[in-house]
N, C-alpha and C positions, 0 to 999 in steps of 0.2 A: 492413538489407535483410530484406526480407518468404525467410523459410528455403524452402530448392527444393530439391526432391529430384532425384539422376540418381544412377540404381540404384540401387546399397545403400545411397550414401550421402545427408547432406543437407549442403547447403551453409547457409553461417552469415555473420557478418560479416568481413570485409576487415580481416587484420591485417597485412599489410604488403606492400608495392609497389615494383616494380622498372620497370625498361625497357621489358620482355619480356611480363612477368604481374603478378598480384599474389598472395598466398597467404590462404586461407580458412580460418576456421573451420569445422572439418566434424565429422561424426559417420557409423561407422557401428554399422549395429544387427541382430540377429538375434535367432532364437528366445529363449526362455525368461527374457527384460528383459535379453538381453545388449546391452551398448552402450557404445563406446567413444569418444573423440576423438581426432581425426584434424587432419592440415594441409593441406587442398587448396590444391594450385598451379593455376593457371588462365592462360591468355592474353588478354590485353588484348581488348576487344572487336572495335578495328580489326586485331587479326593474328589473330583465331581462324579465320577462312577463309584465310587464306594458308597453302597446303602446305608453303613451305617452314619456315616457325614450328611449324605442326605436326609437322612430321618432327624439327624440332630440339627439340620436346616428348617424342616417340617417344623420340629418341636419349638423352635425359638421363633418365628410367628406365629404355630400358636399361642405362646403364653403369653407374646409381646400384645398378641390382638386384645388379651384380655384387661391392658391394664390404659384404664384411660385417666393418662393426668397431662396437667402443663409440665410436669417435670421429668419427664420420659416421654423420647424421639415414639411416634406413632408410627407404626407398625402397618402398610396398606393393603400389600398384596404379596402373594406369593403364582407365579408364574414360571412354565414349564417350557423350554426353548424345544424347537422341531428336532435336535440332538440331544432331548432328554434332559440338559444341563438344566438346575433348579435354580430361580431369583428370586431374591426378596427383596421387597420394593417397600421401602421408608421415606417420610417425609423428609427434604432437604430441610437444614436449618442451615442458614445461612452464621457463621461463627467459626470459631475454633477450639481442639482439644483442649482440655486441664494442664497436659502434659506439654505441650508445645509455649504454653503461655506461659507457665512455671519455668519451663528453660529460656525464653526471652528474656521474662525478670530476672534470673540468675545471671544471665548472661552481661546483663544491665547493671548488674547488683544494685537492683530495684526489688526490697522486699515487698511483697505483697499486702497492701495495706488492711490492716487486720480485719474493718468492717466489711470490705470487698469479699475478704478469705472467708468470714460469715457470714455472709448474703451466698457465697456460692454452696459452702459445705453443705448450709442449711436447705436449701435449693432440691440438691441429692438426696438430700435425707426423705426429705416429703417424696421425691419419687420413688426413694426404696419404701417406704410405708406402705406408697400406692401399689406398691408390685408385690410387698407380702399380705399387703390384706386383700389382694385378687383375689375372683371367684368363678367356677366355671358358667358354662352356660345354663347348668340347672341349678345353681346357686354353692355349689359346694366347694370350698377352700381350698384354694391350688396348694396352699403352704409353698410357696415359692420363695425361692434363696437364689436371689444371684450368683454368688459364688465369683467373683473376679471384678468388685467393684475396686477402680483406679484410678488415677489422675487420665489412664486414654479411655476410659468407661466414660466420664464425664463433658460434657461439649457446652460451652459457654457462647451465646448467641448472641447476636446485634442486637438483640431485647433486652439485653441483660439479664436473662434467665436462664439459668445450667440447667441442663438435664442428663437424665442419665440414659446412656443405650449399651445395644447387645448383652443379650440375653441366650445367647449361644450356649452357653453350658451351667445355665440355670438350672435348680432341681424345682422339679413342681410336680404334683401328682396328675397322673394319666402323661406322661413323657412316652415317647417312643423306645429312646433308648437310655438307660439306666447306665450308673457308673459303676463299675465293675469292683470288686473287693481291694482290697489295694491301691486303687486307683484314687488321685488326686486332682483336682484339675482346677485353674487359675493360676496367677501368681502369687509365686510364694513371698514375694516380700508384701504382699498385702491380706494372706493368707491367717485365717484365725487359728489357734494352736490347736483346736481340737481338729478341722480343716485338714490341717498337716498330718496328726496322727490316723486321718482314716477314719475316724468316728463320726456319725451321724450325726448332720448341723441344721442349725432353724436360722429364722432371720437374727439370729443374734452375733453370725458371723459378718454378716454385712454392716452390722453396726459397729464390727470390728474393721472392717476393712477399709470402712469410713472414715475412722478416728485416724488411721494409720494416713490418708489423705489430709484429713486437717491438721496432722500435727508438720507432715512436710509443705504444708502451703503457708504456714506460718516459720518455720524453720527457715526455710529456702532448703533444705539439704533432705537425704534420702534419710529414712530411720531407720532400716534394714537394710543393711550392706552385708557384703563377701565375696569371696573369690570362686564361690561356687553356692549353686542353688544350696546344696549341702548345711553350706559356713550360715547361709541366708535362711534356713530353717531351724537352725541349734540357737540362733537369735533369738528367732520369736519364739521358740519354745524356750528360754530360760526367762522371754520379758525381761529383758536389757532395753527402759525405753531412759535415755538422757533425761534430763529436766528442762523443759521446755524456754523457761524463763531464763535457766543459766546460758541458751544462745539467744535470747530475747527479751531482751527486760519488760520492753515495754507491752508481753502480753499480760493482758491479766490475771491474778492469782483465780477466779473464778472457770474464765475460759480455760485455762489450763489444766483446772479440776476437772472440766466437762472432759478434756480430751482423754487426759489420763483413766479416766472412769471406763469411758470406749474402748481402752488399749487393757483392759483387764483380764487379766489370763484365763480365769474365774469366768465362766458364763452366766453366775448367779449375781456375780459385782459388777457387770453389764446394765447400761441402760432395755430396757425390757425390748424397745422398740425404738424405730427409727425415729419416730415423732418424738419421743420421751427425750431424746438425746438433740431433735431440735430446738425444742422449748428451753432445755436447759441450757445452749452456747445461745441461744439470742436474750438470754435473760442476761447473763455476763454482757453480752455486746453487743448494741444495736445495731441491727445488719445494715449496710450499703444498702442504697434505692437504687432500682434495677437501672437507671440511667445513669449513674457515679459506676459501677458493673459496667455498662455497653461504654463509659469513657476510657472505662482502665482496658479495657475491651483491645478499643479503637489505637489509644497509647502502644501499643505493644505489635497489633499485625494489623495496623489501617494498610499496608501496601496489599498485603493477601486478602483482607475481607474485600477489596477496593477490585483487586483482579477477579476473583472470586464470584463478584456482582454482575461486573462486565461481561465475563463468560454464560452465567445464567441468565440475562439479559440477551445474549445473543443467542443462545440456542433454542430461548424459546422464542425467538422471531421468526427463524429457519423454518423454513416449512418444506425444504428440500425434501425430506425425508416421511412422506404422506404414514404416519402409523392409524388412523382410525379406520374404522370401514367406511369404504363409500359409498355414496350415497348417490342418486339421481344428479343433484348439482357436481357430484364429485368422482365423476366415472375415470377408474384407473388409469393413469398413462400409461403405466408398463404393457397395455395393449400392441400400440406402435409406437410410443417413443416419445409422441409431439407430447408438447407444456400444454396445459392450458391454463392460463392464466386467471385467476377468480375475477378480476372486473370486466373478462370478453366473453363471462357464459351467457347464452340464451336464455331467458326466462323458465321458470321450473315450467311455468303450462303447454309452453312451443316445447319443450324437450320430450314431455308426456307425451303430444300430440305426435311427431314425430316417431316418436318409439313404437306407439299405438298404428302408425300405418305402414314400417317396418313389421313389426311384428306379423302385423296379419297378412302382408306380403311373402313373409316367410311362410307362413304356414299352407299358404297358396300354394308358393313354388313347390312345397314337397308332396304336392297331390291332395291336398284337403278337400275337399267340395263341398261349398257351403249352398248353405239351402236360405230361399228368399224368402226374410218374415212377409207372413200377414198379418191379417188382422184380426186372424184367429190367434189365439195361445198356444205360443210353440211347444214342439213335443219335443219328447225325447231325441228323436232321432231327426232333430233339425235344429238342434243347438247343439255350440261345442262348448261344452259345461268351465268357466272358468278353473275350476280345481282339478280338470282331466286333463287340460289342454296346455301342459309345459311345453315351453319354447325352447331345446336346450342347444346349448353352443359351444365349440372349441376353439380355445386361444392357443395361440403357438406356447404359449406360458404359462404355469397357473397364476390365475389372478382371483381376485376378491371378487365374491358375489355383486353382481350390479342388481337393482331390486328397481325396476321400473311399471309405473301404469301402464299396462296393456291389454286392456280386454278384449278376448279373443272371442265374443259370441252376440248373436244377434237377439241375445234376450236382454230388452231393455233396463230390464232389474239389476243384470248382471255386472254391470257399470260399478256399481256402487264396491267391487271387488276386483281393485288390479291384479293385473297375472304379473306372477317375477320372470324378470327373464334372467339367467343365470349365465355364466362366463366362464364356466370351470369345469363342466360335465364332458365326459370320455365322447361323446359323440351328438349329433341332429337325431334328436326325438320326435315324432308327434306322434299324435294319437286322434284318429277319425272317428267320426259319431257310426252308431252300428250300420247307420243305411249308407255308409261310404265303403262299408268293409264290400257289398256285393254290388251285381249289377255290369258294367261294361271295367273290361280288361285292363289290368293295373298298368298305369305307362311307366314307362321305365324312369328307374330312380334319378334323383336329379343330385346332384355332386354336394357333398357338406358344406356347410355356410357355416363363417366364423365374425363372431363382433369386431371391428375396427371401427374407429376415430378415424375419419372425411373428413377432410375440413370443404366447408362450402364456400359461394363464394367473398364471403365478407370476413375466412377464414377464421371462423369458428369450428371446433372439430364437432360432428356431430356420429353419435355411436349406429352404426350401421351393417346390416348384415352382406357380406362379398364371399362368393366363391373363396373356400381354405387353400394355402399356398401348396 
C-alpha cells in the first residue's frame, strides 16, 4: 500500500488481520532524524464508522495503557485521521505469533521442546497477572479479564520473551461498551465453560484459556476440535480433555497436573490466578532462558524475523515522508516542491536573520508606519507590540505552521520575544499601532503575499514573501 500519513504517524503495509482490524506497519518521526517503528491497529473498513467499534477501540487502549509489564505489547497512542478513522499505536516487537510458530513446528514435526513451551506459557501468565491486577488512575481495580487469550494473542520476540496483546474485547470496569446479554465473544475453542454459557467471568477464565495454550504447545495438536463452533463448544462444556502424557511421554507427571488443573471445569479447582498457575509449571519444569526461546525463535522463521529487520531498518531511514512538525531548520517543502536537503541548510541564526528583515519588509509593504525610536521610552503609539503584530500568510496548500524569530518592534526589550510567522491562515493580516490608524489618507492596498522557498544564489531555498499566484 501506497504509505499515508495521519499525524505523526505513517502508515505501512498490513501485517496481520483479525475479525475486528488488522494491524500496520507504521512509523513515527520527529525532529533531529528521530524515527522509530511502530504497530498500528486499525478497524476494518466496514466498522471504522460504527461507534460502537470505535468505542471498543477507545476501550482497548485504555485498559492496555493501564497495564505496564515486560509481558504485555505497550499500548502508546491512540490517534484520530482528518476522515475521523480511529488508530491505535503499539509498540513493534520485533518476533512472531504463537500460532505461526506452533504451525512451523507441526509442519516440521518438530515438537516443541518442553522447557521452551515453559518459559513461553509462563511468560503469558505474568502478563495476564499484570492485566488482572490493573488499576485505574485513582487507584481502583479494573477487574480486567481478557477474554480471548490464544496461541495469536501471544507474540514470541527476538528477546525471547512472549508477551501477551490485544485487548480488544477485554472486560474491565469503566468500558465503554459492555457485552450484551447473550453475547459471547472470543474463541470458542479457548473459551472457559462458564464464558460459553454467558455467565459472568473473573480472571479465572484466562487461566483457563491459558492451560488450553499450554496443553496444545506440548501436544503439537488442537484440543478443541469440530465441525462447527457448536461441536467446539459441547466439547468444552463436557471437559473431554485427552491425557496429556498418552500423546507425550516424555511430559512430566507434574506439568501435566499443572495443566490439567487450569483445564478444570470447576472454577473453584482452578488455580486462583495467573501467577499461582506460573509458580506451579516452573516448579515441574525449569523454563528455557530467554536466549535457547530467541534460538528456537530464530530456528523456525530466521527468513521472516530476517525480512522483517530489513524493512524496519529501511523505513526508518526514509525520511521521504516529513511526519513531525517543522521547525525553523525544517520549513515544509510542500510550499513549492524544491528538496532541501539537511547538509545545504543555512545556519539557524542566518535563517532568523533573514526571516527578521522579510518580515518587517512585509509589514512595510502592507502600509505599516513605523515610528523612529529615541532616546526616550517608546509609547504606545510607537511600537508595534510583538503579540499584536501577526504576520499572517497564504500558501496555495495547507501546510504546517512555520514558527520563525521575527521581531516586529522597535522596542529593544522586545527582542527577547519572537513573533511566529504562520503558513496556513485564510489571508495577509496586520495590524498598525493606533497613531497609524489617522492622520494622511490610506494608500491603496497592496496585493496578498504568500511564503515560498527562493533558492539563492549558492542555491539554498530561503522562505520568502512574493506576490500570491
Amino acid at each position: 500500500m501506497t504509505p499515508r500519513r495521519v499525524s505523526r504517524y505513517v502508515l505501512y503495509e498490513e501485517l496481520a488481520a483479525g475479525g475486528m482490524g488488522a494491524v500496520h506497519l507504521g512509523k513515527v518521526a520527529g525532529s533531529a532524524g528521530f524515527a522509530r517503528a511502530v504497530a498500528i491497529k486499525r478497524l476494518h473498513a466496514h466498522l471504522a464508522k460504527d461507534q460502537a467499534f470505535r468505542e471498543m477501540l477507545i476501550d482497548e487502549a485504555r485498559v492496555a495503557a493501564r497495564i505496564r509489564h515486560p509481558n504485555v505489547v505497550p499500548t502508546l497512542d491512540v490517534v484520530e485521521g482528518d476522515d475521523g478513522e480511529l488508530l491505535l499505536v503499539m509498540e513493534f516487537v520485533v518476533g512472531e505469533s504463537l500460532s505461526r510458530l506452533v504451525r512451523a513446528a507441526v509442519a516440521r514435526a518438530e515438537p516443541v521442546p518442553i522447557p521452551v513451551a515453559v518459559a513461553i506459557v509462563c511468560d503469558a501468565l505474568r502478563g495476564l497477572h499484570a492485566a488482572h491486577e490493573a488499576s485505574s488512575a485513582t487507584g481502583e481495580p479494573l477487574r480486567l479479564v481478557h477474554r480471548d487469550v490464544s496461541p495469536q494473542n501471544v507474540l514470541v520476540g527476538v528477546d525471547g520473551s512472549a508477551r501477551v496483546l490485544d485487548f480488544g474485547i477485554a472486560k474491565a470496569v469503566g468500558r465503554l461498551q459492555a457485552t450484551g446479554e447473550g453475547q459471547i465473544k472470543g474463541k470458542v475453542s479457548y473459551m472457559a465453560p462458564e464464558q460459553i454459557r454467558g455467565e459472568d467471568v473473573d480472571r479465572r477464565a484466562d487461566v483457563f484459556g491459558a492451560a488450553v495454550v499450554a496443553w496444545e504447545l506440548l501436544a503439537s495438536r488442537r484440543l478443541f476440535e469440530g465441525d462447527s463452533q457448536l461441536a467446539v463448544m459441547t466439547k468444552v462444556l463436557a471437559g473431554a480433555v485427552p491425557d496429556l502424557r498418552e500423546i507425550r511421554p516424555d511430559v512430566p507427571e507434574a506439568l501435566e497436573a499443572a495443566v490439567r488443573r487450569g483445564l478444570s471445569e470447576s472454577t473453584a479447582k482452578r488455580f486462583a490466578t495467573a501467577h499461582e498457575m506460573a509458580v506451579a509449571i516452573e516448579a515441574a519444569v525449569t523454563p528455557a532462558s530467554s536466549s535457547a526461546v530467541a534460538r528456537w525463535l530464530d530456528g523456525l522463521a530466521h527468513d521472516t524475523l530476517e525480512s522483517r529487520r530489513a524493512r524496519i531498518a529501511a523505513i526508518e531511514r526514509d525520511a521521504s515522508e516529513p511526519v513531525a512538525e517543522p521547525t525553523v531548520d525544517e520549513v515544509p517543502t510542500q510550499l513549492t516542491g524544491f528538496a532541501t536537503p539537511r547538509e545545504a541548510k543555512p545556519p539557524r541564526r542566518a535563517l532568523i536573520a533573514v526571516l527578521a528583515i522579510v518580515g518587517a519588509a512585509a509589514i512595510a509593504a502592507a502600509g505599516m508606519r513605523w515610528v523612529k525610536p529615541t532616546a526616550v521610552a517608546p509609547t504606545a503609539s510607537s511600537v508595534v507590540s510583538a503579540s499584536a503584530a501577526p504576520v499572517l500568510a497564504t500558501a496555495t496548500t495547507p501546510t504546517p505552521t512555520v514558527t520563525a524569530s521575527a521581531p516586529a518592534t522597535t522596542d529593544a526589550t522586545a527582542s527577547t520575544h519572537p513573533q511566529p510567522v504562520h503558513a496556513h491562515a485564510p489571508s495577509v493580516v496586520t495590524r498598525a499601532p493606533a497613531s497609524a490608524a489617522t492622520g494622511a489618507a490610506s494608500s491603496p492596498p497592496e496585493p496578498r503575499k504568500c511564503l515560498r522557498k527562493i533558492p539563492d544564489e549558492a542555491g539554498v531555498l530561503i522562505p520568502t514573501y512574493v506576490p500570491c499566484d
